[in-house]
VEXMI-774591 format. One record per atom (N, C-alpha, C): residue in one letter; x, y, z. Coordinates in nm, 3 decimals. Example, Ala and Ser with C-alpha at 12.3 -4.5 7.8 and 13.67 -1.06 7.14 Angstrom:
REM VEXMI-774591
r aa: A east: 1.319 north: -0.569 up: 0.780 $
r aa: A east: 1.230 north: -0.450 up: 0.780 $
r aa: A east: 1.320 north: -0.330 up: 0.780 $
r aa: S east: 1.285 north: -0.225 up: 0.708 $
r aa: S east: 1.367 north: -0.106 up: 0.714 $
r aa: S east: 1.290 north: 0.003 up: 0.787 $
REM end
This chain:
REM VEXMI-774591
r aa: X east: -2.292 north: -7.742 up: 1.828 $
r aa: X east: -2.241 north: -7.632 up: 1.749 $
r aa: X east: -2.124 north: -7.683 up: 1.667 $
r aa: X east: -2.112 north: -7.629 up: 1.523 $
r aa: X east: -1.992 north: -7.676 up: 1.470 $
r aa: X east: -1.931 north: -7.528 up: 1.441 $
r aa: X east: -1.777 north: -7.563 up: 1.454 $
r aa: X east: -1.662 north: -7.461 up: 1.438 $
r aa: X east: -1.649 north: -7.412 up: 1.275 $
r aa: X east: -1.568 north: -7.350 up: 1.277 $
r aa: X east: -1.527 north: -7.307 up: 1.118 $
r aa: X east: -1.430 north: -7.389 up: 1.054 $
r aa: X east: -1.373 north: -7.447 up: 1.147 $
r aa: X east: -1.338 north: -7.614 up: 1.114 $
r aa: X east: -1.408 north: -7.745 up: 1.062 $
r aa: X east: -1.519 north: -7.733 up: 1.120 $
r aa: X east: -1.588 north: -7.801 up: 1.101 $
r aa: X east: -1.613 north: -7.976 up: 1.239 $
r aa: X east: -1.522 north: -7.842 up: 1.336 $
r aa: X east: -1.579 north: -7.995 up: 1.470 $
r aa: X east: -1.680 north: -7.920 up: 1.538 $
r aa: X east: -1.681 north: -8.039 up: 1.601 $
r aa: X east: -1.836 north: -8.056 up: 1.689 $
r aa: X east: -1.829 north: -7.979 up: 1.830 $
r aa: X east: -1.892 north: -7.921 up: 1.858 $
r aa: X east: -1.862 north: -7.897 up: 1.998 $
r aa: X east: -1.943 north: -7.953 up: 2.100 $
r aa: X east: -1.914 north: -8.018 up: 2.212 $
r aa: X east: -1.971 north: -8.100 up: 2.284 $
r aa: X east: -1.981 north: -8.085 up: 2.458 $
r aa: X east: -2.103 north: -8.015 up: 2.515 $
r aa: X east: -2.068 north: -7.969 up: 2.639 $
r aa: X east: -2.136 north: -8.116 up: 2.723 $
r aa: X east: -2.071 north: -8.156 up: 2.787 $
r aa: X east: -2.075 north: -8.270 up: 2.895 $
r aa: X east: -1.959 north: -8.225 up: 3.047 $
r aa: X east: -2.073 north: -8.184 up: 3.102 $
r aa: X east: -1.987 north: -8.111 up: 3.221 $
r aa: X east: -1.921 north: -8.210 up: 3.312 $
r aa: X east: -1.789 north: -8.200 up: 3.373 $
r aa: X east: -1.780 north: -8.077 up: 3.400 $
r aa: X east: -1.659 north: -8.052 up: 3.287 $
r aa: X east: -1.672 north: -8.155 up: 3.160 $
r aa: X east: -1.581 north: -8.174 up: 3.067 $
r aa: X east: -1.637 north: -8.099 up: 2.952 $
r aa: X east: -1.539 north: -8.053 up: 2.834 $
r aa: X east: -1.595 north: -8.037 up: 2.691 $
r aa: X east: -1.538 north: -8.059 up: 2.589 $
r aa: X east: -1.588 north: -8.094 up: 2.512 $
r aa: X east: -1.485 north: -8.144 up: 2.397 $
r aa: X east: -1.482 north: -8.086 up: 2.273 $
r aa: X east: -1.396 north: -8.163 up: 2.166 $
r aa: X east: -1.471 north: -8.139 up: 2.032 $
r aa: X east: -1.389 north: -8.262 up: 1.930 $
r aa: X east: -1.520 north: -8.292 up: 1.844 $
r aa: X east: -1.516 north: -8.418 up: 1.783 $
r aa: X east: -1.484 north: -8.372 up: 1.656 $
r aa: X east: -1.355 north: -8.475 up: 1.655 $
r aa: X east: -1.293 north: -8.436 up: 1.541 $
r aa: X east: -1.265 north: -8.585 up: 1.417 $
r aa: X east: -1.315 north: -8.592 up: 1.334 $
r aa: X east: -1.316 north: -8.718 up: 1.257 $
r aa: X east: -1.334 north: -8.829 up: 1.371 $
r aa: X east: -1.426 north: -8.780 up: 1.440 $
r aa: X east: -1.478 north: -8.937 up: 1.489 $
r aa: X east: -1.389 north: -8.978 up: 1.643 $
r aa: X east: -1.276 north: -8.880 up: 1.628 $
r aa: X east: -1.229 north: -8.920 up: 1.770 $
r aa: X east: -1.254 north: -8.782 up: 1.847 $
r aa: X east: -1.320 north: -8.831 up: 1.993 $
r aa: X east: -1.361 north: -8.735 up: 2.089 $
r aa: X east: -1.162 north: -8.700 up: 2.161 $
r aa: X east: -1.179 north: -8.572 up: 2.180 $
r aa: X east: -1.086 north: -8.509 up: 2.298 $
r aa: X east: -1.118 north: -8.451 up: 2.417 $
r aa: X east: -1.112 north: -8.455 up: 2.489 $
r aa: X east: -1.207 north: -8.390 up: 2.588 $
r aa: X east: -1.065 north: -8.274 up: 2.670 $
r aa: X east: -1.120 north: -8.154 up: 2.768 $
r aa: X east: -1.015 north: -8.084 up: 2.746 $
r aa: X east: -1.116 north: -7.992 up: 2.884 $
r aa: X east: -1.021 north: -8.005 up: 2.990 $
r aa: X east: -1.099 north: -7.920 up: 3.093 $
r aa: X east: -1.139 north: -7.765 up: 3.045 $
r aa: X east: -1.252 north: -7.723 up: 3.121 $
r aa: X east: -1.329 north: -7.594 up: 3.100 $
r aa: X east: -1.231 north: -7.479 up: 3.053 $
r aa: X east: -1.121 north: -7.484 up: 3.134 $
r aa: X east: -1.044 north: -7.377 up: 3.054 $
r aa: X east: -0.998 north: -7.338 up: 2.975 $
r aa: X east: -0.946 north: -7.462 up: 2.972 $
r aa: X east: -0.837 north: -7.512 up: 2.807 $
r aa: X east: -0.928 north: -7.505 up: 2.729 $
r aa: X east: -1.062 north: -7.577 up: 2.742 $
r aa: X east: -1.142 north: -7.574 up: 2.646 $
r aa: X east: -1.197 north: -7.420 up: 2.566 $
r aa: X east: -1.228 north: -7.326 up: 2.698 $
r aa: X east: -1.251 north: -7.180 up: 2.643 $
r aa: X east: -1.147 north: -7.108 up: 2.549 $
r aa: X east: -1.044 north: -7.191 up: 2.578 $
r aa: X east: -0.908 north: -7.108 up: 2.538 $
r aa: X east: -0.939 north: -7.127 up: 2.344 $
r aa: X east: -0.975 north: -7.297 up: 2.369 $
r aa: X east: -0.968 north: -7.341 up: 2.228 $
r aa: X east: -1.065 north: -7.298 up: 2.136 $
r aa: X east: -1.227 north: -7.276 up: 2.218 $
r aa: X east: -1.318 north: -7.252 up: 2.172 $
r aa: X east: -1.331 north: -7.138 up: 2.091 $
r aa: X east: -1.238 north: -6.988 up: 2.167 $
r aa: X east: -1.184 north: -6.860 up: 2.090 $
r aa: X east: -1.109 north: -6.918 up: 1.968 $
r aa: X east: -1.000 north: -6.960 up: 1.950 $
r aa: X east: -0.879 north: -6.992 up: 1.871 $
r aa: X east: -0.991 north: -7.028 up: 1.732 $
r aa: X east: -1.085 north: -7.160 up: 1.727 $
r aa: X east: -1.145 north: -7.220 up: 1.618 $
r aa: X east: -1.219 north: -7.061 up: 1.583 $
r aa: X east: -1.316 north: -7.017 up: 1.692 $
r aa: X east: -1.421 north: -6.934 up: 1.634 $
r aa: X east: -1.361 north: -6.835 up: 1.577 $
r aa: X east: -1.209 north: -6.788 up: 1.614 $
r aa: X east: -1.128 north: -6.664 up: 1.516 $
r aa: X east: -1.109 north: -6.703 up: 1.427 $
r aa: X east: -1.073 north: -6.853 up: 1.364 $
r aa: X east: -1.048 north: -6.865 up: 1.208 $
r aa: X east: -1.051 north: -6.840 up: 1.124 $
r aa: X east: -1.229 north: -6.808 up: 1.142 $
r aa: X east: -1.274 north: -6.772 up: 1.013 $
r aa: X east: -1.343 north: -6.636 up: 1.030 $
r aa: X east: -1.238 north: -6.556 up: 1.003 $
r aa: X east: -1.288 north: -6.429 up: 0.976 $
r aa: X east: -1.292 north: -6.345 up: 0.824 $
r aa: X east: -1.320 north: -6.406 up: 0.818 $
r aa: X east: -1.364 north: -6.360 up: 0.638 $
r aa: X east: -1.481 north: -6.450 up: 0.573 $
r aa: X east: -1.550 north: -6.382 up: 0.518 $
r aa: X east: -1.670 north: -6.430 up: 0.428 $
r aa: X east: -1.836 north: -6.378 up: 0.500 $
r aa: X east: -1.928 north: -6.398 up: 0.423 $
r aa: X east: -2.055 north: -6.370 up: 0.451 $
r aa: X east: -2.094 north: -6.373 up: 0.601 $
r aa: X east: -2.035 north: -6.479 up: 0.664 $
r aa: X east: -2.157 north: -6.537 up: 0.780 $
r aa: X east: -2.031 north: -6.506 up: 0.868 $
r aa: X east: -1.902 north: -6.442 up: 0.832 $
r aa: X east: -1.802 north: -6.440 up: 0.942 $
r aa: X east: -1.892 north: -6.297 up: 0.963 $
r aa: X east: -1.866 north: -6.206 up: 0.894 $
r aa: X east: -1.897 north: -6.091 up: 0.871 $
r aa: X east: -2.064 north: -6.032 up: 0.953 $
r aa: X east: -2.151 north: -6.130 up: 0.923 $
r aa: X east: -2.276 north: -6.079 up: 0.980 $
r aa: X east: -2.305 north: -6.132 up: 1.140 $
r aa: X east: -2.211 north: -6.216 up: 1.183 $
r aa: X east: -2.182 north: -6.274 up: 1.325 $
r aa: X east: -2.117 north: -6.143 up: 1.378 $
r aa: X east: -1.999 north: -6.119 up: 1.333 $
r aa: X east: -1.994 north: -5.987 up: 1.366 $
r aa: X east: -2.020 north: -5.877 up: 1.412 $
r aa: X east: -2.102 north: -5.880 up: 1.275 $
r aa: X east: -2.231 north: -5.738 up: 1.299 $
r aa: X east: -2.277 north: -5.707 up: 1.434 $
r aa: X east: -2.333 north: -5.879 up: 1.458 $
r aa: X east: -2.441 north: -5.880 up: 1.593 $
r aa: X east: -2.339 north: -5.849 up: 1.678 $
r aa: X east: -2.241 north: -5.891 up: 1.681 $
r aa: X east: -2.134 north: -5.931 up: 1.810 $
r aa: X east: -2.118 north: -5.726 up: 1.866 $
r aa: X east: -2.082 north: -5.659 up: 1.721 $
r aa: X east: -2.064 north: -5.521 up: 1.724 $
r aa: X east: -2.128 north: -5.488 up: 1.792 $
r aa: X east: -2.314 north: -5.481 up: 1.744 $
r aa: X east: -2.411 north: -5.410 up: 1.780 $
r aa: X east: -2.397 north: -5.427 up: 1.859 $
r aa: X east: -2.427 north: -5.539 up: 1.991 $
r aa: X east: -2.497 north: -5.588 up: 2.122 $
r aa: X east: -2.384 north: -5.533 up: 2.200 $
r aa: X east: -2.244 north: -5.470 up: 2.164 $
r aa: X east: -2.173 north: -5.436 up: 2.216 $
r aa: X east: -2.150 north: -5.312 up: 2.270 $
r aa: X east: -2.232 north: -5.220 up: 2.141 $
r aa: X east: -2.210 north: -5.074 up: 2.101 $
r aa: X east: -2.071 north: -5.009 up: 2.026 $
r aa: X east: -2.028 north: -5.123 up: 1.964 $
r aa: X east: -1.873 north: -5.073 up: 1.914 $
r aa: X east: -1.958 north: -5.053 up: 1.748 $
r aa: X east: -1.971 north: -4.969 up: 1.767 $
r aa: X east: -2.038 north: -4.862 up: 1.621 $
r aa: X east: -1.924 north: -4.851 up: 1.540 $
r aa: X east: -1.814 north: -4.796 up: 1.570 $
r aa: X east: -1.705 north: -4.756 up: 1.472 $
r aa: X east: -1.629 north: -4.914 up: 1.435 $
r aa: X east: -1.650 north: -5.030 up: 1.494 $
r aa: X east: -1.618 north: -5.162 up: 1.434 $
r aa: X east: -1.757 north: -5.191 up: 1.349 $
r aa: X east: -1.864 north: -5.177 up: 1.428 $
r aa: X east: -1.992 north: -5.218 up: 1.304 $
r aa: X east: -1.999 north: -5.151 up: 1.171 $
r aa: X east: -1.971 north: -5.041 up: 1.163 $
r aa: X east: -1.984 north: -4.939 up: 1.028 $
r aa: X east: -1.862 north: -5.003 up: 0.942 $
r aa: X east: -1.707 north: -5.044 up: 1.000 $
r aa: X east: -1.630 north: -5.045 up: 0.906 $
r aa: X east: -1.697 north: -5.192 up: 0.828 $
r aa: X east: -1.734 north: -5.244 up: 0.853 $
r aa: X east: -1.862 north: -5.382 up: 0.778 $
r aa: X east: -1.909 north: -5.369 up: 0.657 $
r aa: X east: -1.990 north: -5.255 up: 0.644 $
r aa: X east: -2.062 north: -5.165 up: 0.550 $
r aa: X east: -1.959 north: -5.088 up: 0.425 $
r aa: X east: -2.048 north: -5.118 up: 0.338 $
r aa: X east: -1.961 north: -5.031 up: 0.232 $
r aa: X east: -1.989 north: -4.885 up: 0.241 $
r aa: X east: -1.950 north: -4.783 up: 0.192 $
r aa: X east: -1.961 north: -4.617 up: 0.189 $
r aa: X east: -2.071 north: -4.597 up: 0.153 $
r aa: X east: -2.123 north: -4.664 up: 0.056 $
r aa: X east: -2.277 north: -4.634 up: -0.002 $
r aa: X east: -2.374 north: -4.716 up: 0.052 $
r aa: X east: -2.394 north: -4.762 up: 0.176 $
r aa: X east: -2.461 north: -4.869 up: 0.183 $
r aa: X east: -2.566 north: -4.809 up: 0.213 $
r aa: X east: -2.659 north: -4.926 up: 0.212 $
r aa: X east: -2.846 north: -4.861 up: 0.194 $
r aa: X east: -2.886 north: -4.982 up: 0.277 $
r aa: X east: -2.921 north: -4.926 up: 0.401 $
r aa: X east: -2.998 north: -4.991 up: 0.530 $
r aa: X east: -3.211 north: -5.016 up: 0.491 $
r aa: X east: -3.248 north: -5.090 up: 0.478 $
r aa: X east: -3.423 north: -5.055 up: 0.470 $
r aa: X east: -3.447 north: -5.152 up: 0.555 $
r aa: X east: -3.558 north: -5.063 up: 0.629 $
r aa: X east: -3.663 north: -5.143 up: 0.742 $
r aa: X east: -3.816 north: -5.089 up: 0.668 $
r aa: X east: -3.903 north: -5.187 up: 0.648 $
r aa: X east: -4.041 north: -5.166 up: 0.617 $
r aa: X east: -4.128 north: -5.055 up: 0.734 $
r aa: X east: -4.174 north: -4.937 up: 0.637 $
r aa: X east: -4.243 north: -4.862 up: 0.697 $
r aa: X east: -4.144 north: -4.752 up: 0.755 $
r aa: X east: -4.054 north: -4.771 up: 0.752 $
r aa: X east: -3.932 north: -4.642 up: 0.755 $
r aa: X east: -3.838 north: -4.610 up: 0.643 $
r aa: X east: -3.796 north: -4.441 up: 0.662 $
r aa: X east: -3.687 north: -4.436 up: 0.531 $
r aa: X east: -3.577 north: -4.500 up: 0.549 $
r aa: X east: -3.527 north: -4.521 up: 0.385 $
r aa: X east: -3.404 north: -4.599 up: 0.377 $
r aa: X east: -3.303 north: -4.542 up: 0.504 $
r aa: X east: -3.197 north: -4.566 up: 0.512 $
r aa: X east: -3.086 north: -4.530 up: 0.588 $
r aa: X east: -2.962 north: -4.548 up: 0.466 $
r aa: X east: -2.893 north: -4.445 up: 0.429 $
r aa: X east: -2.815 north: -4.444 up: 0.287 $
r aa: X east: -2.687 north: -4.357 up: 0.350 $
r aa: X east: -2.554 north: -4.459 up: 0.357 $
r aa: X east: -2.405 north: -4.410 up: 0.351 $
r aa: X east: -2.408 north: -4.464 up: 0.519 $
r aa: X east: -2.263 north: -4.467 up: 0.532 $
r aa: X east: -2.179 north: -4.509 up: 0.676 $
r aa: X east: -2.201 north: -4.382 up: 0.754 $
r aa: X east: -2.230 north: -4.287 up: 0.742 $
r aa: X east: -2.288 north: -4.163 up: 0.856 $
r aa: X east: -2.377 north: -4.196 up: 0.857 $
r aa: X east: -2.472 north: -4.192 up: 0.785 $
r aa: X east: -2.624 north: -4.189 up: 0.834 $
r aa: X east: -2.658 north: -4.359 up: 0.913 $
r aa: X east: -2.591 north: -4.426 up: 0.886 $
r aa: X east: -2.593 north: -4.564 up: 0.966 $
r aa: X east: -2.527 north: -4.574 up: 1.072 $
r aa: X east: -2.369 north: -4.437 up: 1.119 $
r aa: X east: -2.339 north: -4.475 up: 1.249 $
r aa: X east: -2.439 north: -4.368 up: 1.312 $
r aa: X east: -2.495 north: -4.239 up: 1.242 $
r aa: X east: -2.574 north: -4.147 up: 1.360 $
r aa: X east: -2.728 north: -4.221 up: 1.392 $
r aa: X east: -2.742 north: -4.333 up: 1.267 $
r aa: X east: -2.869 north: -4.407 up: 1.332 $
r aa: X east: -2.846 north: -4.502 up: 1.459 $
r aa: X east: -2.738 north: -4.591 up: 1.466 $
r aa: X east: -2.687 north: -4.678 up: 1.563 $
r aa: X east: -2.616 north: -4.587 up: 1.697 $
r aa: X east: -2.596 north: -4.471 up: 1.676 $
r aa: X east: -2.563 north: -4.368 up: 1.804 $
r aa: X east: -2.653 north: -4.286 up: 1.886 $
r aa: X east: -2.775 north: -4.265 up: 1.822 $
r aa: X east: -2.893 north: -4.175 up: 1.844 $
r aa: X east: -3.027 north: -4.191 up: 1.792 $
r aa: X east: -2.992 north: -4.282 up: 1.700 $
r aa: X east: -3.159 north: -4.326 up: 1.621 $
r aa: X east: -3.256 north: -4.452 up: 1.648 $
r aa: X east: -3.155 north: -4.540 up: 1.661 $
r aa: X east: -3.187 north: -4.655 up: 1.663 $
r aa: X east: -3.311 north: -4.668 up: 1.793 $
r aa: X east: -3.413 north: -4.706 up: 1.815 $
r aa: X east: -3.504 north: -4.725 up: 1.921 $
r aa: X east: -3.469 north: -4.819 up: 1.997 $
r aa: X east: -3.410 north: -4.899 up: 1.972 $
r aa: X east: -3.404 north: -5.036 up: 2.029 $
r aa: X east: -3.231 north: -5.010 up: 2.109 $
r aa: X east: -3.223 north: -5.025 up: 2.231 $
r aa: X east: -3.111 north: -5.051 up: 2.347 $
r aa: X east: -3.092 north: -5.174 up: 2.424 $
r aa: X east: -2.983 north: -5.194 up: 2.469 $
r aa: X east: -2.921 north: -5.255 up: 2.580 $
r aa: X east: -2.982 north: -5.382 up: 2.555 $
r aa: X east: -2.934 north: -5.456 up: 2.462 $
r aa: X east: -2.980 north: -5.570 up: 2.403 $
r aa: X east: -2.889 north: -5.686 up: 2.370 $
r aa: X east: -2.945 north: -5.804 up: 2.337 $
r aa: X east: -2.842 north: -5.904 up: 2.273 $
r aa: X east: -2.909 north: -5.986 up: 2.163 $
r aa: X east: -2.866 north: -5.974 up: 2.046 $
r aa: X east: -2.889 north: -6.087 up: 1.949 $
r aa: X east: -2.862 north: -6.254 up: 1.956 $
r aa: X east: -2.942 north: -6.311 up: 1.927 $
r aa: X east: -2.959 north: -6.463 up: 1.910 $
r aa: X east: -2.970 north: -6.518 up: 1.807 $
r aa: X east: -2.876 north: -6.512 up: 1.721 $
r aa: X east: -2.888 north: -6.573 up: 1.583 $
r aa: X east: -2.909 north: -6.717 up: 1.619 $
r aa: X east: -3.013 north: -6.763 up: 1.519 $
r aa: X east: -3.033 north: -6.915 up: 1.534 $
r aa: X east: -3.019 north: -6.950 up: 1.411 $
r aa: X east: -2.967 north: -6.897 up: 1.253 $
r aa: X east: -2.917 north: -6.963 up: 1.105 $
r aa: X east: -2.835 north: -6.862 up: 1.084 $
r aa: X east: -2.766 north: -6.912 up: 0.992 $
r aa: X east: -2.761 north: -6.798 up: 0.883 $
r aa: X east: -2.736 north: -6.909 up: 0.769 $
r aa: X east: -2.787 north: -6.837 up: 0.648 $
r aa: X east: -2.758 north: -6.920 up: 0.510 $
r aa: X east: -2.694 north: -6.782 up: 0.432 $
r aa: X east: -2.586 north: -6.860 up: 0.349 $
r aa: X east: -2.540 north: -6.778 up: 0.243 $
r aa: X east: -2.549 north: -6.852 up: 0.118 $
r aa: X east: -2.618 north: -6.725 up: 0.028 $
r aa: X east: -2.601 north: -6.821 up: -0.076 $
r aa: X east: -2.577 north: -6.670 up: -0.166 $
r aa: X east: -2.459 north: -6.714 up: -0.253 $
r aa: X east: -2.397 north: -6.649 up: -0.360 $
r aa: X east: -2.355 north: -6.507 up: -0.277 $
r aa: X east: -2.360 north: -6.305 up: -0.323 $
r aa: X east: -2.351 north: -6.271 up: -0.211 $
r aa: X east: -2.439 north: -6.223 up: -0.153 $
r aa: X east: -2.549 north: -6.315 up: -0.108 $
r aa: X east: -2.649 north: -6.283 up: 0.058 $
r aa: X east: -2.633 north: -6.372 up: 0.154 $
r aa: X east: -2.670 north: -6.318 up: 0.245 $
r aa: X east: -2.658 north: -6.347 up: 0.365 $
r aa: X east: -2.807 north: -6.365 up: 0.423 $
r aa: X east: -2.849 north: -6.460 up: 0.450 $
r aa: X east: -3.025 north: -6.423 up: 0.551 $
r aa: X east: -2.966 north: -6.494 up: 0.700 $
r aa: X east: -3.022 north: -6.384 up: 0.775 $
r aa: X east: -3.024 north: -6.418 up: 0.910 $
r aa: X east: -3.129 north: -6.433 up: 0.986 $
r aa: X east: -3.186 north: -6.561 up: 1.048 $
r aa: X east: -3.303 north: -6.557 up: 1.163 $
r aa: X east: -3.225 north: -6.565 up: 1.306 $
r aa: X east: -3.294 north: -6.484 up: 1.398 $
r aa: X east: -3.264 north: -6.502 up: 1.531 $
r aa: X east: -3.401 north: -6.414 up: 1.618 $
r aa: X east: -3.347 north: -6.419 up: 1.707 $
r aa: X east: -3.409 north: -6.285 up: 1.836 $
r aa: X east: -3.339 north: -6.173 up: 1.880 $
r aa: X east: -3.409 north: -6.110 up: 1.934 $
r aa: X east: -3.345 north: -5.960 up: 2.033 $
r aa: X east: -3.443 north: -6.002 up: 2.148 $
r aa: X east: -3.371 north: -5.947 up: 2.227 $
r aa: X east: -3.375 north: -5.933 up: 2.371 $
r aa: X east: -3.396 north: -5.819 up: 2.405 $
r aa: X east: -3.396 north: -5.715 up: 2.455 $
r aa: X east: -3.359 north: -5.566 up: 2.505 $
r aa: X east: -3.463 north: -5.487 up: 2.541 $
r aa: X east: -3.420 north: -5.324 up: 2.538 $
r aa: X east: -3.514 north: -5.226 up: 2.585 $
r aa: X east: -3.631 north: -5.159 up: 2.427 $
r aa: X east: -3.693 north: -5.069 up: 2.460 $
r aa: X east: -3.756 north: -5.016 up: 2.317 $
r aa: X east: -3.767 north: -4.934 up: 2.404 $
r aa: X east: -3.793 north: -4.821 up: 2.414 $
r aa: X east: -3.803 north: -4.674 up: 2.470 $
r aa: X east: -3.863 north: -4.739 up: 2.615 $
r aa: X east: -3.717 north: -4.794 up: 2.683 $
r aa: X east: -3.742 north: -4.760 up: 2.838 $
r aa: X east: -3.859 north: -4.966 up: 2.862 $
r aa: X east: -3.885 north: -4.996 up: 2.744 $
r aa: X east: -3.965 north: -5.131 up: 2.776 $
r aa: X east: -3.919 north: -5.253 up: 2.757 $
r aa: X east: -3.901 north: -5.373 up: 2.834 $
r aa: X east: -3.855 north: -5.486 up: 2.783 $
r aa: X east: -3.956 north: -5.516 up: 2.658 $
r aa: X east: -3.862 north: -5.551 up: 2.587 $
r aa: X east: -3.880 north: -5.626 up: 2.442 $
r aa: X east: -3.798 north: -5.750 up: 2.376 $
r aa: X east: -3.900 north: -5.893 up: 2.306 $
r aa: X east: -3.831 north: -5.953 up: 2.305 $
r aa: X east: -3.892 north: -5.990 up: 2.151 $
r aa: X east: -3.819 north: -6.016 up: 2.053 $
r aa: X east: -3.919 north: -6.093 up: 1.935 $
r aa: X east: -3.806 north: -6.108 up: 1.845 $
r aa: X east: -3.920 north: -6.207 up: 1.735 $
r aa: X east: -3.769 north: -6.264 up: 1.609 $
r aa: X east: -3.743 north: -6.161 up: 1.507 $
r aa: X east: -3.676 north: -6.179 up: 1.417 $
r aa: X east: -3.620 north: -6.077 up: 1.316 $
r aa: X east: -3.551 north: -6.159 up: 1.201 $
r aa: X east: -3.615 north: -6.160 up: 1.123 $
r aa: X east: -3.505 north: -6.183 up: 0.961 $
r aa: X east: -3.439 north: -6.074 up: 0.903 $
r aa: X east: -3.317 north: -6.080 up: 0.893 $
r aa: X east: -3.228 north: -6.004 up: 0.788 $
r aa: X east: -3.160 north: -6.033 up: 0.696 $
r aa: X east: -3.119 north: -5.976 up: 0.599 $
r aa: X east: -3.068 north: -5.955 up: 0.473 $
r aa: X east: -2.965 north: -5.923 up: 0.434 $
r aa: X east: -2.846 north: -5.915 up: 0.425 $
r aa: X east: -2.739 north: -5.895 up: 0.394 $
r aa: X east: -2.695 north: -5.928 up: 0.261 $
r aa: X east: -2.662 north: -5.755 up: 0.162 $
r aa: X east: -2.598 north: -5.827 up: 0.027 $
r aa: X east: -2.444 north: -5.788 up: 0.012 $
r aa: X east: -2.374 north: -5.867 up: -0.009 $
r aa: X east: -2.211 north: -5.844 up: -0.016 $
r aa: X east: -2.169 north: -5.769 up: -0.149 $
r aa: X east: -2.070 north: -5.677 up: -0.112 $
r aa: X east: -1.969 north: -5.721 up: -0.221 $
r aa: X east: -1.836 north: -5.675 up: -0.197 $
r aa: X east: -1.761 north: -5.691 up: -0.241 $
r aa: X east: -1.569 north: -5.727 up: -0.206 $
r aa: X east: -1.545 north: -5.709 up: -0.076 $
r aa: X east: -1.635 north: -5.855 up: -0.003 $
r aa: X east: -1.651 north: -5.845 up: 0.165 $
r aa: X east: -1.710 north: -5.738 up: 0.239 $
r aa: X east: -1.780 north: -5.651 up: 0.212 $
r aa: X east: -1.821 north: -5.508 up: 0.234 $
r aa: X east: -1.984 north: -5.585 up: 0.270 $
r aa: X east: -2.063 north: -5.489 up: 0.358 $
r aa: X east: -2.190 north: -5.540 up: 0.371 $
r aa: X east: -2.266 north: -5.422 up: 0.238 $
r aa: X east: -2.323 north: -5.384 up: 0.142 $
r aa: X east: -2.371 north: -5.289 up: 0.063 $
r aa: X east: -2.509 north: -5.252 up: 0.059 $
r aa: X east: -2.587 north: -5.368 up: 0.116 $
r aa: X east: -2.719 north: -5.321 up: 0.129 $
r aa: X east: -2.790 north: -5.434 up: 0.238 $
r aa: X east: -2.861 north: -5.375 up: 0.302 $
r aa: X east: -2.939 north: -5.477 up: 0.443 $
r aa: X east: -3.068 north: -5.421 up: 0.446 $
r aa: X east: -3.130 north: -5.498 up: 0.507 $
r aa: X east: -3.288 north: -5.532 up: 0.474 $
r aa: X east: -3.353 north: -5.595 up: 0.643 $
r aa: X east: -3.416 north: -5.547 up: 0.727 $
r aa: X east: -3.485 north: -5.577 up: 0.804 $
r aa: X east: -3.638 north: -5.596 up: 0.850 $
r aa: X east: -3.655 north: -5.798 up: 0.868 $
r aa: X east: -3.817 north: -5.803 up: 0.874 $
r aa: X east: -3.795 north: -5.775 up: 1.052 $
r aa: X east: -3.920 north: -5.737 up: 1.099 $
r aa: X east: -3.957 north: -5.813 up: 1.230 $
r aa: X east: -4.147 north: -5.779 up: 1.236 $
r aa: X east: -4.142 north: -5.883 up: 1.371 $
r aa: X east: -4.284 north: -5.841 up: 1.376 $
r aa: X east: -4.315 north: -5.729 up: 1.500 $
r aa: X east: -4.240 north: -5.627 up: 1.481 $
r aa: X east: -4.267 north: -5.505 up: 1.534 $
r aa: X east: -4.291 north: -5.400 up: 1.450 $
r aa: X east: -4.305 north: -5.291 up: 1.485 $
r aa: X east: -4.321 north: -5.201 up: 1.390 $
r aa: X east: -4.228 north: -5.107 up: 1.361 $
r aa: X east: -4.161 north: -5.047 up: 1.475 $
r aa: X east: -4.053 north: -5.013 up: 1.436 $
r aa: X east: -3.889 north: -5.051 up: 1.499 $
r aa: X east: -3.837 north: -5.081 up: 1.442 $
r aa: X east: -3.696 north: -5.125 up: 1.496 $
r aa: X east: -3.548 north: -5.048 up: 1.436 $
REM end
């Protein structure tokens, strides 16, 4: 994994490190957790700080931190369902709408290029009461750091 720094992170138990221009530090488990927070807070601003976030929100249920993300007008679309349009109708979907519970995201990319954001990963979780597990691409379009419009593939049908 690399930081927002841009070091390496390196798990070799019962040590961990992180490689920094070529010279290793190594730094017991604790110290190391301590440090591992400190780099990953850095960077909290921009595209991919912002949609790490997101997930971090959702899988949490902190709705009133996920919405402030979103701009006022934002326009949520999932294929085969209606849009989702404004920060109410996106926190009463994430409070009562949403099908999908008690879950965790697995982002495995994200690319930004100009302001989008595409995200591949997995979910984990419930769907009305059933384990469910599958991938998902999303979409994220920015503007003045605001999320303004998102876009969800998966190969389910409804999410």
């Amino acid at each position: 994994m690399t930081t927002s720094k841009g070091l390496r992170e390196v798990l070799i138990p019962p040590f961990t490190s992180f490689i920094d221009v070529g010279i290793v530090r190594w730094y017991p488990p604790r110290q190391f957790k301590q440090l591992q927070s400190i780099f990953r807070g850095m960077a909290t601003t921009g595209p991919e700080s912002v949609v790490r976030r997101y997930y971090e929100f959702v899988d949490a249920a902190r709705y009133d931190d996920l919405v402030e993300l979103f701009a006022e007008d934002v326009r949520y679309e999932r294929p085969g369902q209606p849009p989702i349009e404004g920060r109410d109708a996106l926190r009463e979907f994430y409070e009562s709408g949403r099908p999908l519970e008690d879950g965790t995201h697995e982002i495995h990319s994200v690319i930004v290029e100009g302001p989008t954001a595409a995200v591949r990963g997995s979910f984990s979780g419930n769907r009305h009461g059933e384990q469910v597990r599958f991938g998902f691409a999303d979409f994220h379009e920015f503007e003045d750091e605001v999320i303004t419009r998102r876009y969800t593939y998966t190969d389910r049908d409804e999410v």
